[in-house]
C-alpha positions as CSV (number, residue, x, y, z in Angstrom):
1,X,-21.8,6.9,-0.2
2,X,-18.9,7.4,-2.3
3,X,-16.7,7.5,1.1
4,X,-18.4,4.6,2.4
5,X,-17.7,1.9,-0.3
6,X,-13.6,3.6,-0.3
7,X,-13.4,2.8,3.5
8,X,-15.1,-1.0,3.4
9,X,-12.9,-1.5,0.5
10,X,-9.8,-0.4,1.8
11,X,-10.5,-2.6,4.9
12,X,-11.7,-5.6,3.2
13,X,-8.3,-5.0,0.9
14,X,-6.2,-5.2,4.2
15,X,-7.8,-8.1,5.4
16,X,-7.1,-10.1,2.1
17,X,-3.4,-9.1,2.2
18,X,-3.2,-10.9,5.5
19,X,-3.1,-14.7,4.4
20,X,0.3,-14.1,2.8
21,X,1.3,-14.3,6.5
22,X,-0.1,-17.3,7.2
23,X,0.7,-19.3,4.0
24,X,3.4,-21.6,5.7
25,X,4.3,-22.9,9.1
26,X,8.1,-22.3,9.4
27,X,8.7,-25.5,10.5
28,X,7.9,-28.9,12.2
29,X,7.1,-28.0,15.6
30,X,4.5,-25.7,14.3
31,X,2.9,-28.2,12.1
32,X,2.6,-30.0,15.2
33,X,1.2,-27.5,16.9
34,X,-2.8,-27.1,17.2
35,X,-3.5,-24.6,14.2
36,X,-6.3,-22.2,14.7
37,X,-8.7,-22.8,11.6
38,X,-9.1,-19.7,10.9
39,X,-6.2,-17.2,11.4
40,X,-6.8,-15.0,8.5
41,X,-10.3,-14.3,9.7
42,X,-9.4,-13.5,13.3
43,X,-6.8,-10.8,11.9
44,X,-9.6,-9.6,9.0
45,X,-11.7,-9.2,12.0
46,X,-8.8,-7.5,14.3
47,X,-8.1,-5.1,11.5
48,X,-11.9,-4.0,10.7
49,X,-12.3,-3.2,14.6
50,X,-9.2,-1.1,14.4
51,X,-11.1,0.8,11.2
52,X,-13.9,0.9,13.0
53,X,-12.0,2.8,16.1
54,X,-10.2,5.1,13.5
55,X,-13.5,5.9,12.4
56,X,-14.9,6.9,15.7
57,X,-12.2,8.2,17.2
58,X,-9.9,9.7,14.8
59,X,-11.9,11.2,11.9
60,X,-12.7,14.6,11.6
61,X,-16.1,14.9,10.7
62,X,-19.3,12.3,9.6
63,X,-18.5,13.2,6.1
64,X,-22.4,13.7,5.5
65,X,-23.9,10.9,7.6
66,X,-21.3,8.3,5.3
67,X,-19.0,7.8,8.3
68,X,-22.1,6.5,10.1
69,X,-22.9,4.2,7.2
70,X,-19.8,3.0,6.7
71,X,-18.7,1.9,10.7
72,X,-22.7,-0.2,10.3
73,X,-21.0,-1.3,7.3
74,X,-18.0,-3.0,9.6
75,X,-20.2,-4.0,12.6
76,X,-22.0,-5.8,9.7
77,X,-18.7,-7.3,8.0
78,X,-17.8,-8.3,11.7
79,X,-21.0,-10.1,12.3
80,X,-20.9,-12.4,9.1
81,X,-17.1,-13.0,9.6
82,X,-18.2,-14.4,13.2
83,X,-20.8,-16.2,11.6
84,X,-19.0,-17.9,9.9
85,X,-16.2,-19.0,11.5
86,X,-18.9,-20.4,14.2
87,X,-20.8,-22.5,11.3
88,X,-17.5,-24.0,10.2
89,X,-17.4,-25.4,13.7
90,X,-19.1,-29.0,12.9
């Protein structure tokens, strides 16, 4: 469980670093561009599917059923991210 809650943290902590990216368009013809509402989401989402494909591709073992745990952990995280980007569609 222990490993589980370290690797949905360490993802979800990557995701938040992301916005610092975004914070800014560099100038005017990207303000009058058509901004995606939700950039920092997409790339959360990017970066959890990348986990996820560590996880079942590059780890060594289950680590005791917690590897299982944790990638249902991400597929969930994934879901509610997509979830909500749809509901802020109105």
């Amino acid at each position: 469980m222990k490993l589980h809650r370290v690797l949905v943290v360490s993802a979800l902590a990557a995701c938040l670093s992301v916005p610092v990216a975004f914070a800014a368009p560099q100038d005017k013809d990207d303000k009058m561009e058509k901004k995606e509402k939700h950039p920092e989401i997409r790339e959360c989402i990017k970066q959890l599917e990348k986990t996820k494909w560590d996880l079942e591709h590059k780890a060594a073992s289950d680590f005791h059923g917690h590897k299982v745990m944790a990638i249902k952990s991400i597929d969930e995280a994934i879901m509610h991210l997509r979830e909500g980007m749809a509901a802020d569609k109105d």
